[in-house]
C-alpha positions in Angstrom: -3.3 18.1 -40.7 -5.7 20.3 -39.5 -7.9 17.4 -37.6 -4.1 16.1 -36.1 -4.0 19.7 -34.7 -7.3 19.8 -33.4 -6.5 16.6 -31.7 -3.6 17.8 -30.1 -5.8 20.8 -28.9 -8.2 18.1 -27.5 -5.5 16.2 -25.6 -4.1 19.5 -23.8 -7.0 20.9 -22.6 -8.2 17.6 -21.2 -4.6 17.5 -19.7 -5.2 20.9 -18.3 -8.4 20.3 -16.4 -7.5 17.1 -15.1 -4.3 18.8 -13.4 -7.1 21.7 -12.3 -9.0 18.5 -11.0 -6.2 17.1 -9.0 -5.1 20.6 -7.1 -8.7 21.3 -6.4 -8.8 17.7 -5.0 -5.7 18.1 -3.5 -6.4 20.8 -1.3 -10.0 19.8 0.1 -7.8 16.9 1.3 -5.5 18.8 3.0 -8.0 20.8 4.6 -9.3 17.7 5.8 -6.0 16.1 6.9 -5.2 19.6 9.5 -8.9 18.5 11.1 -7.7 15.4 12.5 -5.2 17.0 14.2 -8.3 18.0 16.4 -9.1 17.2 19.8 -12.8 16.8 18.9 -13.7 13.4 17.9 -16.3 14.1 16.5 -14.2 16.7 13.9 -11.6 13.6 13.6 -14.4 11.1 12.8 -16.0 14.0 10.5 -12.4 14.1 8.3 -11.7 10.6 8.1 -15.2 10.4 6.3 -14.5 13.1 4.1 -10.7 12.0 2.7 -12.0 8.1 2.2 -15.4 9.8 0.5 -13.4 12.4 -1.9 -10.3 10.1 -3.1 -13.7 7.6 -4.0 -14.9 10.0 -5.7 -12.0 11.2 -7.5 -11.0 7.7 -8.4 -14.3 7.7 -10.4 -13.3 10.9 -12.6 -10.0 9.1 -13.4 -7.0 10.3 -11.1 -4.4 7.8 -11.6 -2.0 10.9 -12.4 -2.8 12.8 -9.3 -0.3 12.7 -6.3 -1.8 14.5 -4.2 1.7 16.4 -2.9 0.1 18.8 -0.2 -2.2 15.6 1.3 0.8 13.6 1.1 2.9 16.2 3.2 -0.1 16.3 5.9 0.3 11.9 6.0 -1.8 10.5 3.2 0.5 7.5 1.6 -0.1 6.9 -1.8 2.2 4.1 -3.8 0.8 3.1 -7.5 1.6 0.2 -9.2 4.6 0.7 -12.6 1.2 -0.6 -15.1 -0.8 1.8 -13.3 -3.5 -0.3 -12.7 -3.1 -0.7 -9.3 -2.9 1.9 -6.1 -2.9 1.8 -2.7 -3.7 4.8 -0.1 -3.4 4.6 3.6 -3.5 7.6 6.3 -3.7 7.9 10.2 -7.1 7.8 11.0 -5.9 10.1 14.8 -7.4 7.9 16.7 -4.1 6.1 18.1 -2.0 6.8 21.2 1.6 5.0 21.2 -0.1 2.5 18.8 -1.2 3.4 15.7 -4.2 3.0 13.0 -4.4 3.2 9.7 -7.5 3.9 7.1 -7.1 2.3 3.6 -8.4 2.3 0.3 -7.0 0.6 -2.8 -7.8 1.4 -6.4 -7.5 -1.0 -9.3 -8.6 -0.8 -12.9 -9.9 -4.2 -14.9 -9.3 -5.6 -18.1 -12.1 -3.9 -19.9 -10.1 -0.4 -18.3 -13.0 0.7 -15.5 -11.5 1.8 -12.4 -12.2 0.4 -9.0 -11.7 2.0 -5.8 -12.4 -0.9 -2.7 -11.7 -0.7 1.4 -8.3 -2.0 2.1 -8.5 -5.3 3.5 -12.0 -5.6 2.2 -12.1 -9.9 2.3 -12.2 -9.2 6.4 -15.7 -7.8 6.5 -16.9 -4.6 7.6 -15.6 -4.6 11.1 -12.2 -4.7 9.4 -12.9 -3.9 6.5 -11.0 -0.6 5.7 -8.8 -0.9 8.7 -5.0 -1.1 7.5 -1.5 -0.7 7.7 1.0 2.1 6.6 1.5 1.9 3.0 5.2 1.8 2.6 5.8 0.3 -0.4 4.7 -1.3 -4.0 6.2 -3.7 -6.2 4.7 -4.8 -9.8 5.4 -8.6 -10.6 5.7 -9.8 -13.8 5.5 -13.7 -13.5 5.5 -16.2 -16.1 2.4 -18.2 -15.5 0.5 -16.4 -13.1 0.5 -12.8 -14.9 1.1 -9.1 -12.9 1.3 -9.8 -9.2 1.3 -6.6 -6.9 3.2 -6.8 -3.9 2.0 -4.5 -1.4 4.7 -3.7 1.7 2.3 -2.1 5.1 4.2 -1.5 8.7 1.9 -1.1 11.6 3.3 0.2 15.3 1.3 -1.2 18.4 3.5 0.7 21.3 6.8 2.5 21.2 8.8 -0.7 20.6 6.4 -2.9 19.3 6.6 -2.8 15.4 5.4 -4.8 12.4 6.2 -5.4 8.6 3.7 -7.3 6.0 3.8 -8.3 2.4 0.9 -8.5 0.5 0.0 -10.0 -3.3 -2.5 -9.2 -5.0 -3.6 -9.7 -8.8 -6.5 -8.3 -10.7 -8.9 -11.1 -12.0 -11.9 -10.0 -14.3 -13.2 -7.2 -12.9 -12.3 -8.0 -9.0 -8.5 -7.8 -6.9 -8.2 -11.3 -5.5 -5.6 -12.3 -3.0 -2.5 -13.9 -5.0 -1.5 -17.1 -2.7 1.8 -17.5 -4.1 4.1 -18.1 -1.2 4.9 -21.9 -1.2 6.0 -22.6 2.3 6.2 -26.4 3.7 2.7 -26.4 5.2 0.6 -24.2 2.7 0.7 -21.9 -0.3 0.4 -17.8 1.2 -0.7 -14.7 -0.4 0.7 -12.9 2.9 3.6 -12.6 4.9 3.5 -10.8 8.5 6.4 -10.7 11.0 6.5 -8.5 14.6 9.7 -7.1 15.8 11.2 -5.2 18.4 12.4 -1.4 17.2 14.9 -1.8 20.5 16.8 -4.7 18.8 17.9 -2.5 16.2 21.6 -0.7 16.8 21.0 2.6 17.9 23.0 4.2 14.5 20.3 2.2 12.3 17.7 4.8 11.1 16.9 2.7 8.0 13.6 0.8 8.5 13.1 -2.9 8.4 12.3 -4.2 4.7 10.7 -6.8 2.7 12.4 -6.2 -0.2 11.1 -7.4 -4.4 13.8 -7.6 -7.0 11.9 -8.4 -10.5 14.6 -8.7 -12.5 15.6 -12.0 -10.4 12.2 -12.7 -9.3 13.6 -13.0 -5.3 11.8 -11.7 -2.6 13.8 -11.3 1.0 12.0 -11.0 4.2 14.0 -10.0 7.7 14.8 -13.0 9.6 13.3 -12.4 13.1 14.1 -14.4 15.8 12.8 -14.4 19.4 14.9 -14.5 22.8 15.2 -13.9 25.9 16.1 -9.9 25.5 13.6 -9.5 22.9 10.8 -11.7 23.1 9.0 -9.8 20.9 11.3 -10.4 17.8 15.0 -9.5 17.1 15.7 -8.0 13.6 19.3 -10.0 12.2 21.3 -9.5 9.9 19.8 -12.4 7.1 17.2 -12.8 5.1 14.6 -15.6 4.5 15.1 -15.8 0.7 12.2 -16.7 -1.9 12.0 -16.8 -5.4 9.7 -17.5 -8.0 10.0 -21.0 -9.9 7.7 -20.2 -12.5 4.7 -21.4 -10.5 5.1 -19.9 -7.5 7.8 -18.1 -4.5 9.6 -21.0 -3.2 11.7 -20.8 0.0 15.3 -20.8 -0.8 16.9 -20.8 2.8 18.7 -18.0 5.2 21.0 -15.6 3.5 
């Protein structure tokens, strides 16, 4: 009894300091976030170096709990995966004008439980390396066959009206994240899918953004159908959906719905 309550002890005190961890860590980042609202570049370039070097850092001391709440209010997205072993983090590095860029990291822990933390987009190379889009969303795959899948959702703006949507999978092999090529479509098998669209083709009421959309419990995924014309040559969001869902091997197109 008394080694149970010494236990418990234990437990809450490690509890304690980790949540003392995360608000420390918490606000250094948003200190840093306010500096790239900055003019300098050289203060910009300074922060962006210093919220990638401290969430590196702090995904070495084990913050899968953290949420960051103050950084997240200043613009850093943060989406973890429901096994929590898989994270993503993505912020605006300030360096946009009408378009947009986004800083990335993403966090994963292997099967023997040591946690990774990688530049987003990392199989690009270091000129891209890093580089990514707004995290948006994150969906956790369970699929007969191929194990958990993560499904990563980014959107990326390149002008005012100009707008894009992605879906990425990923899966955790040994002690790397691999791309998860999964999408059967009739000229090869995908592990993304990427669409542009026009934010003016939306109806002026619509304030919901444009989804790709994961349901697990049916295994369907359902990407906006885009479709180019002469108003919108840059993609009109309809109405339907291009439907997939998983076969047991992989997401196989299932028509418009």
């Amino acid at each position: 009894m008394k080694r149970q309550h010494t236990l418990l002890i234990l437990l809450a005190a490690s509890a304690l300091a980790q949540a003392k961890d995360c608000a420390s860590d918490d606000s250094v980042l948003n200190e840093a976030f306010a500096a790239l609202n900055s003019e300098d570049e050289a203060t910009v370039a300074t922060a962006n170096d210093k919220i990638r070097q401290l969430l590196r850092k702090a995904a070495a001391g084990d913050n899968w709990d953290c949420d960051y709440p103050q950084a997240q209010e200043q613009g850093l997205s943060v989406r973890t995966s429901d096994d929590h072993k898989f994270r993503a983090y993505s912020w605006d590095d300030h360096n946009g004008g009408t378009a947009r860029y986004y800083l990335g990291l993403w966090q994963y822990r292997d099967g023997s439980g040591k946690t990774h933390i990688i530049n987003a987009n990392w199989s690009k190379g270091d000129e891209e390396g890093g580089n990514s889009g707004s995290v948006t969303d994150l969906y956790t795959a369970q699929l007969d066959g191929n194990g958990t899948v993560y499904l990563l959702e980014e959107s990326e703006k390149g002008s005012s009206r100009d707008y894009g949507r992605s879906i990425r999978l990923l899966r955790i092999k040994g002690d790397k994240l691999e791309a998860a090529p999964l999408i059967h479509t009739k000229k090869e098998d995908l592990a993304e899918i990427f669409f542009a669209y026009d934010r003016f083709s939306l109806p002026d009421d619509d304030l919901q953004p444009v989804k790709i959309t994961y349901d697990d419990a049916t295994k369907t995924l359902r990407v906006p159908l885009i479709k180019e014309t002469d108003e919108y040559p840059s993609g009109q969001v309809t109405e339907k959906k291009l439907t997939y869902r998983y076969d047991g091997k992989r997401f196989t197109y299932q028509g418009e719905q």
